[in-house]
C-alpha positions in Angstrom: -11.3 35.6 -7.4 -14.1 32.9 -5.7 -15.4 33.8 -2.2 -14.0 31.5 -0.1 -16.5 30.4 2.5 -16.7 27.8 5.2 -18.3 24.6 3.7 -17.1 24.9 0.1 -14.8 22.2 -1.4 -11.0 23.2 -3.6 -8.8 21.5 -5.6 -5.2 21.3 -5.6 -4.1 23.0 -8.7 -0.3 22.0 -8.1 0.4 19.1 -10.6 2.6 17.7 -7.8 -0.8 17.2 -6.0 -3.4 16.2 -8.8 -6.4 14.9 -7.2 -5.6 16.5 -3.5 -9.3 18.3 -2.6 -10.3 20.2 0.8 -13.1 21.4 2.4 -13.0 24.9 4.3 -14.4 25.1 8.1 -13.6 28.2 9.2 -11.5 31.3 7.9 -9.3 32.5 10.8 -7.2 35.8 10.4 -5.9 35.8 6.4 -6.1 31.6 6.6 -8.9 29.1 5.7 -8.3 26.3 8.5 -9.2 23.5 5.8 -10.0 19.6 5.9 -8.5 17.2 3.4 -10.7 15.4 1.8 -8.8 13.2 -0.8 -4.8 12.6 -0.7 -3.2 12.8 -3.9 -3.4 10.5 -6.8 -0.1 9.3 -6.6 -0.4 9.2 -2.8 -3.5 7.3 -2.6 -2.4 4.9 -5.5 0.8 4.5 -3.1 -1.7 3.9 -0.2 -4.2 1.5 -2.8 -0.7 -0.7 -3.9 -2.0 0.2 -7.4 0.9 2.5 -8.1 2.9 1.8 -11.6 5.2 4.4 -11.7 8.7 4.7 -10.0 8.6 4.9 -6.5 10.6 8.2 -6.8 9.3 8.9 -3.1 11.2 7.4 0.1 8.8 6.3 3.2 5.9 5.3 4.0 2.7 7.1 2.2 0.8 8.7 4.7 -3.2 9.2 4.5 -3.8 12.5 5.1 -7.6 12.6 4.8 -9.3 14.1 7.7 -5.8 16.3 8.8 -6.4 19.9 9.4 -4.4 22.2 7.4 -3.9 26.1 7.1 -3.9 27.7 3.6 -3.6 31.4 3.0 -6.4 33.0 1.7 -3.8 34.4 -1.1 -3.7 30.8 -2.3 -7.4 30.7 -3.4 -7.0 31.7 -6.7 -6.9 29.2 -10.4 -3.1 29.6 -11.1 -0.6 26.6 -11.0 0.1 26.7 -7.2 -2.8 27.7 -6.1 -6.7 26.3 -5.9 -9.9 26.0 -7.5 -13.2 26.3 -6.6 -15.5 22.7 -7.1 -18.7 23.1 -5.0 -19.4 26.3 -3.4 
C-alpha cells in the first residue's frame, strides 16, 4: 500500500466518481484532511453544460473544487472504492 503523505495527489477509484482527484495536506489521527482538486466527470460536464447523458441526478451541480474533505487512511488503497496514487 502507497505512503500517503501531505502534498501527494489521488484518484477516485469509484466509477461513480471517474475523474474526482485530491491533494493531501495534512494526516490527522487515522484521516488525510484532503483538497479536491477536480469534480467528477460527469459533475463537471454538468457544471461545463457539455453533459449528453441523462440527467439521472436532481439539483443543482455543485463545484466542489477547493472543499476540504476527510478520508480514512483505510481508503488509500487501488481497489474499486478506494484511491490511487498519481504524483507522490
Amino acid at each position: 500500500m502507497p505512503d500517503v503523505k501531505p502534498g501527494s495527489i489521488w484518484a477516485d477509484n469509484d466509477p461513480r466518481s471517474a475523474g474526482r482527484t485530491l491533494r493531501v495536506e495534512r494526516i490527522e489521527g487515522g484521516k488525510a484532511v484532503c483538497t479536491v482538486l477536480t469534480n467528477d466527470t460527469t459533475t463537471q460536464a454538468r457544471l461545463d453544460g457539455t453533459y449528453q447523458g441523462a440527467w439521472a441526478y436532481a439539483g443543482v451541480p455543485q463545484d466542489r473544487r477547493g472543499t476540504a474533505t476527510r478520508i480514512s487512511l483505510a481508503r488509500f488503497k487501488p481497489t474499486s472504492t478506494g484511491y490511487r496514487l498519481v504524483e507522490g
